[in-house]
C-alpha positions in Angstrom: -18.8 5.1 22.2 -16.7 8.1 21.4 -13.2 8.0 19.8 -10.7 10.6 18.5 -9.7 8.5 15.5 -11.7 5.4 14.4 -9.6 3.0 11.9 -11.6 0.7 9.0 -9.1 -1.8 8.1 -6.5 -3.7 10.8 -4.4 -5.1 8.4 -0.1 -4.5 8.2 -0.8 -0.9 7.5 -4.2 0.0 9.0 -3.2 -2.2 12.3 0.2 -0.2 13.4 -1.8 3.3 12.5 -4.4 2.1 15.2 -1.8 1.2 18.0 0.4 3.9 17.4 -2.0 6.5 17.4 -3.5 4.8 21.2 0.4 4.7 22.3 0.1 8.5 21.4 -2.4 8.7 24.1 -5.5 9.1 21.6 -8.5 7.4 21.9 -9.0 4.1 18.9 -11.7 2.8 17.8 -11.0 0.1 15.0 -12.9 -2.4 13.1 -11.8 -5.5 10.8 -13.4 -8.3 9.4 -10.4 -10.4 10.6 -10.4 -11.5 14.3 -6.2 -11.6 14.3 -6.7 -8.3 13.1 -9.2 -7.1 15.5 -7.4 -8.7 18.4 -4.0 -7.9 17.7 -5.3 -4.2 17.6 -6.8 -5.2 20.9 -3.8 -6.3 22.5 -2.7 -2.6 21.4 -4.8 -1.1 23.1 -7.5 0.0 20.1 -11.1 -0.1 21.5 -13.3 -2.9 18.7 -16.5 -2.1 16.9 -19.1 -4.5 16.1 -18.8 -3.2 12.2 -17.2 -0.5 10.3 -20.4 1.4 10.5 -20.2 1.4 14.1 -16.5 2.2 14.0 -17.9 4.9 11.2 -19.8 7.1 14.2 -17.4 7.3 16.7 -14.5 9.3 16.2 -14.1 12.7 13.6 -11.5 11.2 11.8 -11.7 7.9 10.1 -8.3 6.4 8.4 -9.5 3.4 6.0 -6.7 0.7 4.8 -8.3 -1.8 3.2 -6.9 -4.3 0.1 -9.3 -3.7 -3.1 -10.3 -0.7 -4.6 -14.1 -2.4 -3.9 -13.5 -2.5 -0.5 -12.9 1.0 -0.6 -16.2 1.6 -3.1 -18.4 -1.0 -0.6 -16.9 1.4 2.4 -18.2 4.3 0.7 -21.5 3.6 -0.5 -22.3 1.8 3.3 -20.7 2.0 6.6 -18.7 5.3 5.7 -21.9 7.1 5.2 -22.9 6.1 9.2 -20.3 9.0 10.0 -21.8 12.3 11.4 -21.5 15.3 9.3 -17.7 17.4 9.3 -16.4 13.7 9.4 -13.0 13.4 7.6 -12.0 10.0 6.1 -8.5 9.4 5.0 -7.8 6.4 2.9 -4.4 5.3 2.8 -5.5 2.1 0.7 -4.3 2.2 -3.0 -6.3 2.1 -5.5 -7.6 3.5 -8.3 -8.0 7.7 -8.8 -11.3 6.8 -9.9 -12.5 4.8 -6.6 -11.1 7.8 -4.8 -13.3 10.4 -6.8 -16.1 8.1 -7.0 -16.0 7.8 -3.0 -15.3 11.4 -2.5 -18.6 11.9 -4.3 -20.4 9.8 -2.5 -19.5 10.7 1.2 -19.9 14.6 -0.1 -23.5 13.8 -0.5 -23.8 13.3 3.1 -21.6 16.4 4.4 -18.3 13.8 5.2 -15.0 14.8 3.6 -12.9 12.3 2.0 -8.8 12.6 1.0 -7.1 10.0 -0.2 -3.7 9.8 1.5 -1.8 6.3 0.7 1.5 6.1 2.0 5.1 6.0 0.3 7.3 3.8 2.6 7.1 0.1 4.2 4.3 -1.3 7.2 7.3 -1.4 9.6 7.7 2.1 8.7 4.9 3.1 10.5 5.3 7.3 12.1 8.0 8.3 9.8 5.5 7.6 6.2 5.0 10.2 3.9 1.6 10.7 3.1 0.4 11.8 -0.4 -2.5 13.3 -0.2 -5.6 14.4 -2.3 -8.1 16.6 -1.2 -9.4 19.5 -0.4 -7.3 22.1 1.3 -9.1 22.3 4.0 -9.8 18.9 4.9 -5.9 18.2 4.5 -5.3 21.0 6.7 -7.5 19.7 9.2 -6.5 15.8 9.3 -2.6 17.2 9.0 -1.6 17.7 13.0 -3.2 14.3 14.1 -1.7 12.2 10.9 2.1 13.8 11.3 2.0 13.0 15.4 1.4 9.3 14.8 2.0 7.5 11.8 3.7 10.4 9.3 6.9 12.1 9.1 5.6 14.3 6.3 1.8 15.1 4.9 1.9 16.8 1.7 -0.4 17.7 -0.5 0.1 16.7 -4.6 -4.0 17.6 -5.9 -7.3 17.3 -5.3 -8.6 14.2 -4.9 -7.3 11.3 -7.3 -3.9 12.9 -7.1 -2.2 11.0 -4.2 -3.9 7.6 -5.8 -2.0 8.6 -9.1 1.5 9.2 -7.2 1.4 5.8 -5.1 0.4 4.4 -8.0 3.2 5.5 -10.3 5.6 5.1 -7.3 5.0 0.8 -7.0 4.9 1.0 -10.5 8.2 1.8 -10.2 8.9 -0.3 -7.5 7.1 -3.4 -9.8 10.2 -2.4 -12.4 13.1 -2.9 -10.6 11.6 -5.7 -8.9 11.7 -7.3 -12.3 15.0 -6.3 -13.3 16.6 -7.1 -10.3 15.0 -10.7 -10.3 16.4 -10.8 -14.1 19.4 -9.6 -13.3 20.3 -12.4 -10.8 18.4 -14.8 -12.9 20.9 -14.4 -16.1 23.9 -14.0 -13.6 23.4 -17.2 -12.3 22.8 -18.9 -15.9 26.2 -17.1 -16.4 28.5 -19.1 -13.7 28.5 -15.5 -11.8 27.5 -16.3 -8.0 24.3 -14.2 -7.5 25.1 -13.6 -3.9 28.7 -12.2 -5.0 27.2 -9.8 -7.6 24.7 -8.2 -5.2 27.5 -7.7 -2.7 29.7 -6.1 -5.0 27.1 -4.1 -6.9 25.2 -3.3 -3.2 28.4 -1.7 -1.7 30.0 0.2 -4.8 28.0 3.0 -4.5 27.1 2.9 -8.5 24.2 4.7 -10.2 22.3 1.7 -10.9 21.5 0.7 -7.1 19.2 2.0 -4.8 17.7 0.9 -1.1 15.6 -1.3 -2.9 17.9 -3.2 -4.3 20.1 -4.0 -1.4 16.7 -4.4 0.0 15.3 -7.0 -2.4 18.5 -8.7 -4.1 19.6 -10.8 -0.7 16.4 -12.2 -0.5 16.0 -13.4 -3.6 19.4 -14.8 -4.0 18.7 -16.6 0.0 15.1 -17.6 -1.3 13.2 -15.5 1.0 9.8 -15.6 0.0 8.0 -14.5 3.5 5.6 -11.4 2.5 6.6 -8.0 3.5 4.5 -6.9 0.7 2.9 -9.9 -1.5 3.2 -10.0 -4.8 -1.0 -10.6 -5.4 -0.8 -6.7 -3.6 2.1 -5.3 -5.9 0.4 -7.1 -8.9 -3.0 -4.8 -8.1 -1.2 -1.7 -8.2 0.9 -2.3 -11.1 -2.3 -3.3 -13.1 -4.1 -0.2 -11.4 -1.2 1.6 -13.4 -1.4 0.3 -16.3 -5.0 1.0 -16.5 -4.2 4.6 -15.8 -1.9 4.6 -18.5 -4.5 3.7 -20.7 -6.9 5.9 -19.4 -4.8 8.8 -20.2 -3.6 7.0 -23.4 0.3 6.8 -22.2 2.5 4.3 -24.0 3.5 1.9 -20.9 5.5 -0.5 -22.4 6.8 -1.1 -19.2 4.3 -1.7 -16.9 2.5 -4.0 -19.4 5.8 -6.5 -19.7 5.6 -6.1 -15.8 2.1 -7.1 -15.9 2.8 -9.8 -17.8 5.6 -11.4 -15.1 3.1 -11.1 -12.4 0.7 -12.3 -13.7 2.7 -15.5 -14.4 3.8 -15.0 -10.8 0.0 -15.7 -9.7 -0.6 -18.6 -12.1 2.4 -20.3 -10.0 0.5 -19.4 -6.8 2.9 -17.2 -5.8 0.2 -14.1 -4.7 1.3 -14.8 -1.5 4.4 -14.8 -1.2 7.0 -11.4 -1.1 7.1 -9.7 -4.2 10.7 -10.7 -5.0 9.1 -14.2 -5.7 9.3 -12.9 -9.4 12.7 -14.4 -9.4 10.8 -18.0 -9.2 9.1 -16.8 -12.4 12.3 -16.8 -13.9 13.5 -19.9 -13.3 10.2 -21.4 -14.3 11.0 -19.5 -18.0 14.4 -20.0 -18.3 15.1 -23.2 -20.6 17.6 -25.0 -18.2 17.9 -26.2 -14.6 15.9 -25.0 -11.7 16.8 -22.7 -9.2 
């Protein structure tokens, strides 16, 4: 079996890389350990491996999305290492820079490159991302011309590897903040007899500093209740922690990110992993002294 890209991971992101790139007209080999995922990719016309290792020795490029920063590490020190040497892996997942070092070590050892590459912008999104990539020139270069004619508008460099976990990192850290705000926001407007649907139309359409895409985005769903995951607030907690840790590391002051922390992790004690991110507003109402929204 012979491929021109293989794909570790069939999930939202790793799934519409796979079937994009065989609408493309190139040749997809994926592996998950999800059978949806698997046949769903199917369907799409991606050729299935018996196991990522398999998946590993078939094509010259491998794209990984996977959850967990272990997955990535378990990826690394196994099945990755299957891949024939002058093998390039690019890991979209997010994690931590320290996974991506740590598995760029480890696949070095046997002659395969490694960049990490997760992507700014939403699953649906899929051919118009922007990848942030660390790596080594040449290995970006390389992986570059395949990656922008299926599932990236843009490639771009930031560092050597580590520094395009750093930027996706601080970038949903970001996105963790308003989150919180906005689902605050709404929260006290409501306490305050102000129709929560009313302010995010009026604030949504008046073109002032405070709103972005993500808020008109976010703010209709929480003030309808919609809760089905577009990216689940178990996924958004991981990366704001993976910040925070960072933060730590490099002994920044994150006030921020730690009261962030805190909401999600009350988020999961309510079982709300699953759910969207802008679930957080449900956190509110669970704090707030009076009524229930």
């Amino acid at each position: 079996m012979s491929a021109d890209l293989a794909v570790v991971g069939l999930g939202a992101m790793g799934g519409r890389c796979a079937v994009r790139a065989a609408e493309a007209g190139f040749k997809v080999v994926g592996f998950d350990p999800d059978p949806r995922a698997r046949e769903s990719a199917r369907v799409g016309g991606v050729t299935i491996a018996a196991d990522a290792a398999e998946a590993a020795r078939t094509a010259p490029l491998i794209l990984v999305s996977v959850p967990l920063p272990e997955h990535v590490a378990d990826l690394a020190a196994g099945p990755l290492q299957e891949a024939a040497a002058g093998t390039v892996v690019v890991d979209i997942s997010t994690i931590a820079p320290d996974t991506a070092r740590k598995a760029y070590a480890e696949l070095s050892a046997h002659d395969v490159g490694y960049v990490d590459a997760p992507v700014l912008g939403r699953p649906e999104g899929c051919g118009s991302w922007t990848l942030v990539v660390g790596g080594p020139v040449q290995a970006v270069t390389r992986v570059t011309p395949l990656l922008e004619e299926t599932v990236a508008r843009r490639v771009v460099q930031v560092g050597e590897v580590g520094a395009g976990s750093t930027v996706k990192l601080l970038n949903n850290l970001m996105f963790g903040a308003i989150n919180a705000v906005t689902a605050e926001a709404l929260t006290i407007c409501r306490r305050s007899g102000v129709d929560p649907a009313a302010f995010v139309d009026v604030v949504a359409q008046s073109g002032a500093a405070t709103v972005s895409n993500l808020f008109r985005e976010l703010a209709p769903r929480m003030v309808s209740g919609d809760d089905d995951p577009t990216f689940a607030l178990e996924l958004l907690a991981k990366d704001n922690r993976l910040a925070l840790q960072l933060a730590q590391q490099t002994q920044t002051a994150a006030p921020l990110a730690a009261a962030v922390d805190v909401l999600h992790t009350a988020g999961l004690a309510q079982g709300l992993g699953r759910r969207d991110s802008g679930a957080l507003h449900r956190v509110y109402a669970a704090l707030s002294p009076e009524g229930d929204e």
